[in-house]
C-alpha positions as CSV (number, residue, x, y, z in Angstrom):
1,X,140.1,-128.5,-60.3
2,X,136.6,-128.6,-59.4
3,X,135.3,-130.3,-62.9
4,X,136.2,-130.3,-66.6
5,X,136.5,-126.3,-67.1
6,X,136.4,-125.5,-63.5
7,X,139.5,-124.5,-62.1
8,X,139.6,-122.4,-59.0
9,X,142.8,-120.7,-57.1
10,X,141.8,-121.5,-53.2
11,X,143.9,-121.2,-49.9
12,X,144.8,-124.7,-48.5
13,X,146.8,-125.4,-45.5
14,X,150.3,-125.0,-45.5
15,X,152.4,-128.0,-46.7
16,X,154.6,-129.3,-43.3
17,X,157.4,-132.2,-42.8
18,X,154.7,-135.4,-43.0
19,X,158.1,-137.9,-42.5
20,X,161.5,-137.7,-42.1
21,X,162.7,-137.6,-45.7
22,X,160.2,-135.3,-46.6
23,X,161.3,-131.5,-47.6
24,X,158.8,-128.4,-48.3
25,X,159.9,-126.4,-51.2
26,X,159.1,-122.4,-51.9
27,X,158.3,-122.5,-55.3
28,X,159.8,-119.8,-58.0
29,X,157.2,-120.3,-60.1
30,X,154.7,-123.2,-61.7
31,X,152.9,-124.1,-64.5
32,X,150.2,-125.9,-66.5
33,X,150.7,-128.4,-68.3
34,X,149.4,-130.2,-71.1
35,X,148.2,-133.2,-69.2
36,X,146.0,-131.5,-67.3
37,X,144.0,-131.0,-69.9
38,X,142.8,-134.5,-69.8
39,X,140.7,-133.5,-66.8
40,X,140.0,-130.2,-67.8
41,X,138.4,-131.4,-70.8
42,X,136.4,-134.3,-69.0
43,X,138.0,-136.9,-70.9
44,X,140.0,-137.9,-67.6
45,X,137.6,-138.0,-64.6
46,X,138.7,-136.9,-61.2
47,X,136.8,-137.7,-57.8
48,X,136.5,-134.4,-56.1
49,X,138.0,-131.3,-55.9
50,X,141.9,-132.0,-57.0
51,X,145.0,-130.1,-56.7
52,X,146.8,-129.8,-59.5
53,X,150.3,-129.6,-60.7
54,X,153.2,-131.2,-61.2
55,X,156.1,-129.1,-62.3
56,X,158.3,-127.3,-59.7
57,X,161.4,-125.7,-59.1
58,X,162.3,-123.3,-55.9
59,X,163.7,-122.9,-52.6
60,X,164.0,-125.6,-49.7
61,X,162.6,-124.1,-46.9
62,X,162.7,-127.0,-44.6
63,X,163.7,-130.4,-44.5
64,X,163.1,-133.9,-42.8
65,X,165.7,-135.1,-40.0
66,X,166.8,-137.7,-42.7
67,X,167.3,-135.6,-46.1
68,X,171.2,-135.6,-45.9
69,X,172.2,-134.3,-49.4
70,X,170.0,-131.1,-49.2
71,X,170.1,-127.5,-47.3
72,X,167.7,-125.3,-46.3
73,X,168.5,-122.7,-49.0
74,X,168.9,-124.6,-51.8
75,X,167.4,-124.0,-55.4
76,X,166.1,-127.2,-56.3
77,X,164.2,-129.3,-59.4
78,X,162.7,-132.4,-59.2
79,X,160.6,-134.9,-60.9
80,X,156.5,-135.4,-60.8
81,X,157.1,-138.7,-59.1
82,X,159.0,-139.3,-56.1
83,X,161.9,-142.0,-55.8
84,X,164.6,-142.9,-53.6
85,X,167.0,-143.4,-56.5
86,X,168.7,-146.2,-54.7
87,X,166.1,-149.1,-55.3
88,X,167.4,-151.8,-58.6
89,X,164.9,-150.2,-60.6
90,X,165.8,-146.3,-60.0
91,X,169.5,-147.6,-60.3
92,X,168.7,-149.0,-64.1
93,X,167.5,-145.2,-65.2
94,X,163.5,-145.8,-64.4
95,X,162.9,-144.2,-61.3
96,X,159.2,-143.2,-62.2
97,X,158.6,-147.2,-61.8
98,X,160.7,-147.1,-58.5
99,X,159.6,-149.3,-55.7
100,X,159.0,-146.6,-53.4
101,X,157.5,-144.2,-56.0
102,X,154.7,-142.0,-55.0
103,X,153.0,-138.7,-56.4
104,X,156.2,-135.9,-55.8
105,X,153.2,-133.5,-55.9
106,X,150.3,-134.7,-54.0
107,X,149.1,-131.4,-52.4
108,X,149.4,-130.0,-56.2
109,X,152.2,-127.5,-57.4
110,X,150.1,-124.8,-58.9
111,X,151.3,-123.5,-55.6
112,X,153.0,-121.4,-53.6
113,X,154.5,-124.1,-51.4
114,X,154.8,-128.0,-51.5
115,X,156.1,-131.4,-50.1
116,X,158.0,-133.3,-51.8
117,X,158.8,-136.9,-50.2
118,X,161.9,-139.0,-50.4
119,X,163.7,-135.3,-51.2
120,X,167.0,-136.8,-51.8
121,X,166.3,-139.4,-54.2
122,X,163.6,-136.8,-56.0
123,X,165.1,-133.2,-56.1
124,X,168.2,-132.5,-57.6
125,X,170.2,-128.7,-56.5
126,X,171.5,-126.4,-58.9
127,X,175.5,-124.8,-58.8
128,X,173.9,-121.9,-56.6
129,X,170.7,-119.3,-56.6
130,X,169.8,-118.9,-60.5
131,X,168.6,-115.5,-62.1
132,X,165.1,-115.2,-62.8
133,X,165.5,-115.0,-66.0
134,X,167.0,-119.0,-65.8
135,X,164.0,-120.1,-63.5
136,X,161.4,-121.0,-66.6
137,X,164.1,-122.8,-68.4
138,X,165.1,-125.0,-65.1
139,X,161.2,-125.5,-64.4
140,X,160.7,-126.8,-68.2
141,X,163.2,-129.7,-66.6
142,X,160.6,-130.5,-63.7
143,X,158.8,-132.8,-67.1
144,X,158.3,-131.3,-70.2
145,X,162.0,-130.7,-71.2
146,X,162.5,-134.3,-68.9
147,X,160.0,-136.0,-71.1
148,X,160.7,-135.0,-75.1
149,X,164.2,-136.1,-73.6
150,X,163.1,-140.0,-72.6
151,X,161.3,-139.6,-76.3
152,X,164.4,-139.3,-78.1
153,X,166.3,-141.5,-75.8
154,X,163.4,-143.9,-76.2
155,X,163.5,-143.6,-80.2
156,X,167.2,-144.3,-80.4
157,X,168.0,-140.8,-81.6
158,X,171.5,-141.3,-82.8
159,X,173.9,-138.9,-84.2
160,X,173.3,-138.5,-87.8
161,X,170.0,-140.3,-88.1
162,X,166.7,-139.2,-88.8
163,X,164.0,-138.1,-86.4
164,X,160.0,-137.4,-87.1
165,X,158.3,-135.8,-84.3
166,X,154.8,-136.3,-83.8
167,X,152.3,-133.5,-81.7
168,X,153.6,-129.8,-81.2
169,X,153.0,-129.3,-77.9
170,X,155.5,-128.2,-75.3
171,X,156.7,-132.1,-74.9
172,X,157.0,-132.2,-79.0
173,X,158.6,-129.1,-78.9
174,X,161.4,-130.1,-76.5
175,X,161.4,-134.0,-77.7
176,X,162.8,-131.1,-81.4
177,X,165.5,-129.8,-79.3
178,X,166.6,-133.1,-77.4
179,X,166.8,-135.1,-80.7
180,X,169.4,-131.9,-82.0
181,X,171.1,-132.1,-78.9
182,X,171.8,-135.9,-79.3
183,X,173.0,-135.2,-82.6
184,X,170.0,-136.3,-85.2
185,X,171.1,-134.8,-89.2
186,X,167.4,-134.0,-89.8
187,X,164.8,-133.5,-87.4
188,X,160.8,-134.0,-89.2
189,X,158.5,-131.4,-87.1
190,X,154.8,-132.4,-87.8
191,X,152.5,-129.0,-87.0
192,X,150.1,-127.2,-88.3
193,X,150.8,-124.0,-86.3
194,X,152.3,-121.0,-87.3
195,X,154.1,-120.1,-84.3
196,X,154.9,-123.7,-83.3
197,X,156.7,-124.4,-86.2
198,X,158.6,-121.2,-85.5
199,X,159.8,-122.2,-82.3
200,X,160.6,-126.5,-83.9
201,X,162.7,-125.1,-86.4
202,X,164.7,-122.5,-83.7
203,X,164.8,-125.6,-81.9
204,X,166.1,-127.9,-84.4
205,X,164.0,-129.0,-86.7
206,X,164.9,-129.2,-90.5
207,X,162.1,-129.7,-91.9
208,X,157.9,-129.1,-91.0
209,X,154.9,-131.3,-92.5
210,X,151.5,-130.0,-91.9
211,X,149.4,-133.4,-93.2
212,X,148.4,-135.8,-90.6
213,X,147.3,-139.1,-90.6
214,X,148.1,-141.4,-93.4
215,X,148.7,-138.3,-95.6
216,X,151.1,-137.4,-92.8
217,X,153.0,-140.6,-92.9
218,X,152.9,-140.6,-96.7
219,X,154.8,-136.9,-96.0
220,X,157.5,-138.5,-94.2
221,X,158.2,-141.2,-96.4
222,X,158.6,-139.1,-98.9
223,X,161.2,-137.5,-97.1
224,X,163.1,-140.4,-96.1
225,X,163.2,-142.1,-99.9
226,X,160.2,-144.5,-98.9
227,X,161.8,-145.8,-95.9
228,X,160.2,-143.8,-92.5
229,X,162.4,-142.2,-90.1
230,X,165.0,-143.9,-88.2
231,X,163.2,-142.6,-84.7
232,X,159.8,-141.2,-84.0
233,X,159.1,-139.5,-80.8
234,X,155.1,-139.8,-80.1
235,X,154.5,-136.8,-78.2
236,X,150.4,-136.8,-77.6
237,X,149.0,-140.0,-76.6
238,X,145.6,-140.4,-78.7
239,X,144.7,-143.9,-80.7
240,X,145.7,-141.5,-84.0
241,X,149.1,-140.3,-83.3
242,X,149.5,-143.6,-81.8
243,X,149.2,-145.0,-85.2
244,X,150.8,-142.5,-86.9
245,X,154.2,-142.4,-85.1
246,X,154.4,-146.2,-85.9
247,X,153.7,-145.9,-89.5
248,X,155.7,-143.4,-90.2
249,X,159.2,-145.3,-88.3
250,X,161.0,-147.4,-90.8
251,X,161.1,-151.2,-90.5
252,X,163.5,-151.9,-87.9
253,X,163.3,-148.0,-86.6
254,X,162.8,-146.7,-82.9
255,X,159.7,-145.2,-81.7
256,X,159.5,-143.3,-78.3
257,X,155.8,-142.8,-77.2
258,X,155.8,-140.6,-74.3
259,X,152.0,-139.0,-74.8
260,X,149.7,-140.3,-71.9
261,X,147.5,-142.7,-73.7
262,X,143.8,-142.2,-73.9
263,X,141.8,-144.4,-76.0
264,X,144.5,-146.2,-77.9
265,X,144.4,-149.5,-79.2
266,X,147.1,-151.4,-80.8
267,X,146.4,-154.4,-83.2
268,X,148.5,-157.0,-82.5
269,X,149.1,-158.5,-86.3
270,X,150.0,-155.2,-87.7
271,X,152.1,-154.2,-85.2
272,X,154.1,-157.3,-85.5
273,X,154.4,-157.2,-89.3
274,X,155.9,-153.1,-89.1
275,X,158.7,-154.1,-87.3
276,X,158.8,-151.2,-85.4
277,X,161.0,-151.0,-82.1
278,X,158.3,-149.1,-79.1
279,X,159.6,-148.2,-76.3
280,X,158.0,-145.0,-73.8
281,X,155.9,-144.6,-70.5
282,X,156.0,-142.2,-67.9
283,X,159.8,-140.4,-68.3
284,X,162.5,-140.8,-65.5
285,X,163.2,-137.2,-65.7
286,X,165.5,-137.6,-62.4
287,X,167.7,-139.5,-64.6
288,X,168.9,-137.0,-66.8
289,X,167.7,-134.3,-64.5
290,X,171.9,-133.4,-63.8
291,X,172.9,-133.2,-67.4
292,X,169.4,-131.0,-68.2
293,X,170.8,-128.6,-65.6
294,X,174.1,-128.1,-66.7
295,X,173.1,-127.7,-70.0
296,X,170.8,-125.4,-68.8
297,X,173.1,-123.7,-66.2
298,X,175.9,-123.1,-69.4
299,X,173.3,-121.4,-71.8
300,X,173.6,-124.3,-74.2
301,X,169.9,-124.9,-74.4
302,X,166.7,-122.3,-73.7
303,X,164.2,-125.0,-72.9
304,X,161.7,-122.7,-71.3
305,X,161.1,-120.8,-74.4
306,X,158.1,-123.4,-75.0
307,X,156.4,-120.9,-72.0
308,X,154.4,-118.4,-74.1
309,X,151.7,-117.0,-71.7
310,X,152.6,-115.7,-67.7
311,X,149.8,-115.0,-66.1
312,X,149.4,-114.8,-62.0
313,X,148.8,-118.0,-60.3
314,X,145.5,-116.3,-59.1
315,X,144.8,-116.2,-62.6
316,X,145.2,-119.8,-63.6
317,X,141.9,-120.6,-65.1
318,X,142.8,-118.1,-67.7
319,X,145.6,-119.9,-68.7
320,X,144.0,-123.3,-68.8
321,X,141.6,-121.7,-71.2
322,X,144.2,-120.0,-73.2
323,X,145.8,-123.7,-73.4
324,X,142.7,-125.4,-74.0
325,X,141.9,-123.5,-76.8
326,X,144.9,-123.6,-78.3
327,X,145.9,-119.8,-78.0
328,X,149.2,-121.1,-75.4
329,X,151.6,-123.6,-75.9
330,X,152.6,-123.6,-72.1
331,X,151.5,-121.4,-69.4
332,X,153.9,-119.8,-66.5
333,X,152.2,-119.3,-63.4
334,X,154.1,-116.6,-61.8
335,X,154.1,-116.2,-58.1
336,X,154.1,-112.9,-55.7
Protein backbone atom coordinates (compact mmCIF):
# COMPACT_ATOMS: atom_id res chain seq x y z
CA UNK A 1 0.00 0.00 0.00
CA UNK A 2 1.40 3.06 -1.39
CA UNK A 3 -1.40 5.55 0.25
CA UNK A 4 -5.11 5.63 1.26
CA UNK A 5 -6.62 4.02 -2.13
CA UNK A 6 -3.35 3.04 -3.54
CA UNK A 7 -2.71 -0.50 -3.50
CA UNK A 8 -0.23 -1.94 -5.87
CA UNK A 9 0.71 -5.88 -6.52
CA UNK A 10 4.85 -5.61 -6.90
CA UNK A 11 7.61 -8.24 -6.93
CA UNK A 12 9.70 -8.18 -3.69
CA UNK A 13 12.48 -10.39 -2.79
CA UNK A 14 11.92 -13.71 -1.81
CA UNK A 15 11.23 -14.35 2.01
CA UNK A 16 14.57 -16.64 3.39
CA UNK A 17 15.37 -18.20 7.01
CA UNK A 18 16.31 -14.62 8.88
CA UNK A 19 16.98 -16.96 12.41
CA UNK A 20 16.86 -20.20 13.45
CA UNK A 21 13.23 -20.51 14.52
CA UNK A 22 12.18 -18.89 11.59
CA UNK A 23 10.05 -20.99 8.78
CA UNK A 24 8.96 -19.70 5.09
CA UNK A 25 5.55 -20.79 4.25
CA UNK A 26 4.03 -21.28 0.48
CA UNK A 27 0.86 -19.80 0.83
CA UNK A 28 -2.62 -21.44 -0.51
CA UNK A 29 -4.19 -18.48 -0.64
CA UNK A 30 -4.63 -14.86 1.26
CA UNK A 31 -6.81 -12.32 1.82
CA UNK A 32 -7.97 -8.76 2.75
CA UNK A 33 -9.14 -7.86 5.56
CA UNK A 34 -11.18 -5.45 7.18
CA UNK A 35 -8.43 -3.74 9.07
CA UNK A 36 -6.73 -2.83 6.30
CA UNK A 37 -9.11 -0.58 5.55
CA UNK A 38 -7.97 1.74 8.23
CA UNK A 39 -5.06 2.62 5.99
CA UNK A 40 -6.78 2.33 2.89
CA UNK A 41 -9.08 4.90 3.90
CA UNK A 42 -6.38 7.34 5.33
CA UNK A 43 -7.82 7.18 8.76
CA UNK A 44 -4.70 4.99 9.81
CA UNK A 45 -1.41 6.52 8.40
CA UNK A 46 1.37 4.42 7.26
CA UNK A 47 5.13 5.76 6.62
CA UNK A 48 5.97 4.48 3.23
CA UNK A 49 5.15 1.95 0.91
CA UNK A 50 3.80 -1.15 3.32
CA UNK A 51 3.24 -4.64 2.74
CA UNK A 52 0.17 -5.77 3.65
CA UNK A 53 -1.47 -8.79 5.13
CA UNK A 54 -1.97 -10.76 7.81
CA UNK A 55 -3.94 -13.85 7.19
CA UNK A 56 -2.14 -17.14 6.03
CA UNK A 57 -2.38 -20.59 5.63
CA UNK A 58 -0.05 -22.96 3.29
CA UNK A 59 2.77 -25.14 2.86
CA UNK A 60 6.26 -25.08 4.93
CA UNK A 61 8.73 -24.93 2.52
CA UNK A 62 11.66 -24.54 4.72
CA UNK A 63 12.40 -24.26 8.14
CA UNK A 64 15.03 -22.84 10.81
CA UNK A 65 17.72 -25.36 12.36
CA UNK A 66 15.62 -24.91 15.70
CA UNK A 67 11.70 -25.34 14.57
CA UNK A 68 11.37 -28.96 16.06
CA UNK A 69 7.56 -29.56 15.89
CA UNK A 70 7.28 -28.76 12.10
CA UNK A 71 8.16 -30.44 8.53
CA UNK A 72 8.96 -29.30 5.48
CA UNK A 73 5.57 -30.37 3.89
CA UNK A 74 3.27 -29.45 6.27
CA UNK A 75 -0.09 -27.48 5.82
CA UNK A 76 0.02 -24.95 8.33
CA UNK A 77 -2.17 -21.79 10.02
CA UNK A 78 -1.03 -19.43 12.18
CA UNK A 79 -1.77 -16.25 13.93
CA UNK A 80 -0.99 -12.34 12.77
CA UNK A 81 1.41 -12.12 15.66
CA UNK A 82 4.19 -14.29 16.43
CA UNK A 83 4.75 -16.05 19.99
CA UNK A 84 6.69 -18.64 21.44
CA UNK A 85 3.75 -20.01 23.30
CA UNK A 86 5.90 -21.03 26.21
CA UNK A 87 6.39 -17.53 27.91
CA UNK A 88 3.82 -16.97 31.49
CA UNK A 89 1.84 -14.82 29.36
CA UNK A 90 1.27 -17.18 26.15
CA UNK A 91 0.79 -20.03 28.83
CA UNK A 92 -2.33 -17.94 30.43
CA UNK A 93 -4.23 -17.99 26.77
CA UNK A 94 -2.78 -14.28 25.58
CA UNK A 95 -0.08 -14.97 23.34
CA UNK A 96 -0.71 -11.77 21.10
CA UNK A 97 0.70 -9.88 24.45
CA UNK A 98 3.58 -12.61 24.54
CA UNK A 99 6.95 -11.43 25.69
CA UNK A 100 8.55 -12.32 22.55
CA UNK A 101 5.71 -11.22 20.23
CA UNK A 102 6.51 -9.68 16.99
CA UNK A 103 4.58 -9.00 13.60
CA UNK A 104 3.98 -13.00 12.16
CA UNK A 105 3.71 -11.13 8.92
CA UNK A 106 6.28 -8.41 8.51
CA UNK A 107 7.07 -8.92 4.73
CA UNK A 108 3.01 -8.77 4.32
CA UNK A 109 0.91 -12.00 3.39
CA UNK A 110 -0.91 -10.73 0.34
CA UNK A 111 1.77 -12.96 -0.89
CA UNK A 112 2.91 -15.69 -2.53
CA UNK A 113 5.54 -16.60 0.07
CA UNK A 114 6.38 -15.47 3.78
CA UNK A 115 8.38 -15.79 7.11
CA UNK A 116 6.95 -16.48 9.87
CA UNK A 117 9.32 -16.26 13.14
CA UNK A 118 9.17 -18.26 16.28
CA UNK A 119 7.26 -21.08 13.81
CA UNK A 120 6.64 -23.43 16.54
CA UNK A 121 5.01 -21.34 19.09
CA UNK A 122 3.07 -19.41 15.98
CA UNK A 123 1.85 -22.01 13.38
CA UNK A 124 -0.16 -24.77 14.21
CA UNK A 125 -0.31 -28.17 11.35
CA UNK A 126 -3.39 -29.57 10.20
CA UNK A 127 -4.22 -33.81 10.28
CA UNK A 128 -2.66 -33.90 6.68
CA UNK A 129 -2.86 -31.84 3.08
CA UNK A 130 -6.60 -30.33 3.04
CA UNK A 131 -8.79 -30.14 -0.20
CA UNK A 132 -9.12 -26.83 -1.74
CA UNK A 133 -12.20 -26.59 -1.13
CA UNK A 134 -11.30 -26.57 2.95
CA UNK A 135 -8.33 -23.98 2.38
CA UNK A 136 -10.81 -20.67 2.79
CA UNK A 137 -12.44 -22.07 5.80
CA UNK A 138 -8.79 -22.94 7.57
CA UNK A 139 -7.53 -19.35 6.35
CA UNK A 140 -10.74 -17.59 7.99
CA UNK A 141 -8.90 -19.21 11.33
CA UNK A 142 -5.53 -17.25 10.47
CA UNK A 143 -7.97 -13.97 12.51
CA UNK A 144 -11.22 -13.45 11.44
CA UNK A 145 -12.85 -16.78 12.53
CA UNK A 146 -9.82 -16.45 15.59
CA UNK A 147 -11.16 -13.07 16.49
CA UNK A 148 -15.30 -13.23 16.65
CA UNK A 149 -14.08 -16.38 18.70
CA UNK A 150 -12.02 -14.18 21.68
CA UNK A 151 -15.39 -11.86 21.22
CA UNK A 152 -17.68 -14.39 22.56
CA UNK A 153 -15.11 -15.83 24.82
CA UNK A 154 -14.57 -12.31 25.96
CA UNK A 155 -18.42 -11.58 26.43
CA UNK A 156 -18.99 -14.68 28.56
CA UNK A 157 -21.12 -16.38 25.96
CA UNK A 158 -22.55 -19.12 27.95
CA UNK A 159 -24.90 -21.86 27.04
CA UNK A 160 -28.36 -20.68 27.04
CA UNK A 161 -27.78 -16.98 27.46
CA UNK A 162 -28.28 -14.19 25.24
CA UNK A 163 -25.86 -12.66 22.81
CA UNK A 164 -26.16 -9.16 20.66
CA UNK A 165 -23.64 -8.73 18.12
CA UNK A 166 -22.61 -5.52 17.07
CA UNK A 167 -20.90 -4.66 13.21
CA UNK A 168 -21.50 -7.24 10.27
CA UNK A 169 -18.38 -7.62 8.98
CA UNK A 170 -16.49 -10.82 8.52
CA UNK A 171 -15.32 -10.63 12.44
CA UNK A 172 -19.31 -9.97 13.36
CA UNK A 173 -20.22 -12.54 11.17
CA UNK A 174 -17.98 -15.26 12.79
CA UNK A 175 -18.19 -13.56 16.50
CA UNK A 176 -22.65 -15.08 15.11
CA UNK A 177 -21.31 -18.54 14.57
CA UNK A 178 -18.77 -18.74 17.65
CA UNK A 179 -21.55 -17.47 20.09
CA UNK A 180 -23.90 -20.66 18.52
CA UNK A 181 -21.14 -22.85 18.84
CA UNK A 182 -20.65 -22.04 22.54
CA UNK A 183 -24.16 -22.66 23.01
CA UNK A 184 -25.95 -19.00 23.24
CA UNK A 185 -30.26 -19.65 23.10
CA UNK A 186 -30.63 -16.44 21.04
CA UNK A 187 -28.03 -14.76 19.06
CA UNK A 188 -29.19 -10.59 18.30
CA UNK A 189 -27.47 -9.83 14.64
CA UNK A 190 -27.33 -5.96 14.27
CA UNK A 191 -27.16 -5.22 10.16
CA UNK A 192 -28.49 -3.45 7.79
CA UNK A 193 -27.50 -5.62 4.81
CA UNK A 194 -29.43 -7.81 2.92
CA UNK A 195 -26.98 -10.40 2.27
CA UNK A 196 -25.24 -10.18 5.62
CA UNK A 197 -28.13 -10.83 7.51
CA UNK A 198 -28.49 -13.89 5.22
CA UNK A 199 -25.35 -15.28 6.01
CA UNK A 200 -25.86 -14.20 10.46
CA UNK A 201 -28.92 -16.08 10.49
CA UNK A 202 -27.22 -19.40 8.44
CA UNK A 203 -24.77 -18.73 10.96
CA UNK A 204 -26.78 -18.60 14.07
CA UNK A 205 -28.43 -15.79 14.61
CA UNK A 206 -32.12 -15.69 15.86
CA UNK A 207 -32.95 -12.64 15.38
CA UNK A 208 -31.68 -9.30 13.08
CA UNK A 209 -32.14 -5.42 14.17
CA UNK A 210 -31.44 -2.95 11.57
CA UNK A 211 -31.56 0.44 14.01
CA UNK A 212 -28.37 1.67 15.28
CA UNK A 213 -27.36 3.83 17.91
CA UNK A 214 -29.61 4.51 20.72
CA UNK A 215 -32.59 3.32 18.59
CA UNK A 216 -30.42 0.24 18.21
CA UNK A 217 -29.95 -0.31 21.82
CA UNK A 218 -33.64 0.65 22.54
CA UNK A 219 -34.16 -2.60 19.81
CA UNK A 220 -32.34 -4.88 21.92
CA UNK A 221 -33.92 -4.05 25.06
CA UNK A 222 -36.85 -4.69 23.79
CA UNK A 223 -35.86 -7.97 23.07
CA UNK A 224 -34.47 -8.86 26.25
CA UNK A 225 -37.69 -7.60 28.45
CA UNK A 226 -35.73 -4.15 29.32
CA UNK A 227 -32.73 -5.85 30.53
CA UNK A 228 -29.78 -5.88 27.53
CA UNK A 229 -28.16 -8.91 26.51
CA UNK A 230 -26.30 -11.16 28.71
CA UNK A 231 -23.02 -10.70 26.17
CA UNK A 232 -22.26 -8.25 23.50
CA UNK A 233 -19.47 -8.89 21.13
CA UNK A 234 -18.16 -5.34 19.71
CA UNK A 235 -17.03 -6.24 16.44
CA UNK A 236 -15.88 -2.70 14.68
CA UNK A 237 -13.94 -0.48 16.79
CA UNK A 238 -15.43 3.21 16.25
CA UNK A 239 -16.36 5.74 19.35
CA UNK A 240 -20.24 4.65 18.24
CA UNK A 241 -20.35 1.01 18.37
CA UNK A 242 -18.10 1.46 21.25
CA UNK A 243 -21.02 3.00 23.01
CA UNK A 244 -23.44 1.06 21.63
CA UNK A 245 -22.26 -2.49 22.54
CA UNK A 246 -22.08 -1.16 26.17
CA UNK A 247 -25.49 0.12 26.32
CA UNK A 248 -27.04 -2.38 24.99
CA UNK A 249 -25.22 -5.34 27.67
CA UNK A 250 -27.29 -5.65 30.79
CA UNK A 251 -26.11 -4.48 34.16
CA UNK A 252 -23.78 -6.98 35.32
CA UNK A 253 -23.51 -8.48 31.50
CA UNK A 254 -20.22 -9.24 29.45
CA UNK A 255 -19.01 -7.27 26.64
CA UNK A 256 -16.18 -8.46 24.18
CA UNK A 257 -14.72 -5.57 22.13
CA UNK A 258 -12.57 -6.93 19.61
CA UNK A 259 -12.83 -3.92 16.80
CA UNK A 260 -9.45 -2.04 16.52
CA UNK A 261 -10.31 1.25 18.17
CA UNK A 262 -10.11 4.46 16.22
CA UNK A 263 -11.37 7.46 17.86
CA UNK A 264 -13.09 6.06 20.93
CA UNK A 265 -13.45 7.62 24.04
CA UNK A 266 -14.89 6.25 27.13
CA UNK A 267 -16.33 8.36 30.00
CA UNK A 268 -15.30 7.24 33.07
CA UNK A 269 -18.65 8.09 35.27
CA UNK A 270 -20.96 6.39 32.94
CA UNK A 271 -19.06 3.56 32.43
CA UNK A 272 -18.90 2.92 36.09
CA UNK A 273 -22.60 3.49 36.70
CA UNK A 274 -23.60 0.59 33.60
CA UNK A 275 -22.02 -1.99 35.28
CA UNK A 276 -20.96 -3.47 32.35
CA UNK A 277 -18.12 -6.34 32.42
CA UNK A 278 -15.33 -5.17 29.17
CA UNK A 279 -13.07 -7.26 28.33
CA UNK A 280 -11.21 -7.52 24.40
CA UNK A 281 -7.85 -6.43 22.56
CA UNK A 282 -5.98 -7.98 19.95
CA UNK A 283 -7.34 -11.99 19.99
CA UNK A 284 -4.90 -14.86 20.86
CA UNK A 285 -6.08 -16.76 17.86
CA UNK A 286 -3.16 -19.37 18.61
CA UNK A 287 -5.11 -20.30 21.60
CA UNK A 288 -8.00 -21.72 20.17
CA UNK A 289 -6.27 -22.20 16.84
CA UNK A 290 -6.37 -26.43 17.52
CA UNK A 291 -10.04 -26.64 18.44
CA UNK A 292 -10.86 -24.03 15.24
CA UNK A 293 -9.19 -26.68 13.14
CA UNK A 294 -10.79 -29.71 14.20
CA UNK A 295 -13.99 -28.20 13.98
CA UNK A 296 -13.04 -27.20 10.78
CA UNK A 297 -11.30 -30.43 9.73
CA UNK A 298 -14.84 -32.49 10.89
CA UNK A 299 -17.24 -30.22 8.73
CA UNK A 300 -18.84 -28.94 11.89
CA UNK A 301 -18.46 -25.24 11.03
CA UNK A 302 -17.97 -23.46 7.25
CA UNK A 303 -16.22 -20.36 8.59
CA UNK A 304 -14.85 -19.28 5.23
CA UNK A 305 -18.31 -18.73 3.86
CA UNK A 306 -17.77 -14.95 5.09
CA UNK A 307 -15.32 -14.98 1.67
CA UNK A 308 -17.67 -13.57 -0.98
CA UNK A 309 -15.38 -12.07 -3.74
CA UNK A 310 -11.98 -14.22 -5.30
CA UNK A 311 -10.20 -12.32 -7.32
CA UNK A 312 -6.26 -12.93 -8.33
CA UNK A 313 -3.75 -11.61 -6.05
CA UNK A 314 -2.58 -9.43 -9.09
CA UNK A 315 -5.96 -8.05 -8.84
CA UNK A 316 -6.05 -6.98 -5.23
CA UNK A 317 -6.86 -3.37 -5.46
CA UNK A 318 -10.10 -4.48 -6.92
CA UNK A 319 -10.99 -6.19 -4.07
CA UNK A 320 -10.02 -3.47 -1.64
CA UNK A 321 -12.33 -1.37 -3.55
CA UNK A 322 -15.02 -3.89 -3.71
CA UNK A 323 -14.52 -4.03 0.33
CA UNK A 324 -14.24 -0.46 0.71
CA UNK A 325 -17.31 0.22 -0.76
CA UNK A 326 -19.18 -2.16 0.77
CA UNK A 327 -19.92 -4.45 -2.37
CA UNK A 328 -17.60 -7.56 -0.37
CA UNK A 329 -17.70 -8.73 2.91
CA UNK A 330 -14.18 -10.47 2.65
CA UNK A 331 -12.02 -10.85 -0.27
CA UNK A 332 -10.00 -14.26 -1.23
CA UNK A 333 -6.93 -13.52 -2.98
CA UNK A 334 -6.31 -16.58 -4.97
CA UNK A 335 -2.89 -17.57 -5.96
CA UNK A 336 -1.31 -19.18 -9.35
Amino acid sequence: MHGPGDVRVEERPEPTIEKPTDAIIRLAASCICGSDLWSYRGIEQQNGPTPMGHEYAGVVEAIGSAVTSLSVGDFVVGSFFASDNTCSICRSGYQTSCHHREPAAAGGAQAERMRVPLADGTLVATPAMPEAAMIPHLLAASDVLGTGWFGAVAADVRPGGTVAVVGDGAVGLLGVLAARELGAERIIAMSRHAARQELALEFGATHIVTERGDAGVEAIRKLTGGDGADSVIEAVGTHESMWQAIHATKPGGHMGYVGVPHGVSLDGVELFFSHTRIHGGPAPVRRFLPELIERIWSGRIAPGRVFDLEVPLADAAEGYRAMDERRAIKTLLTLS
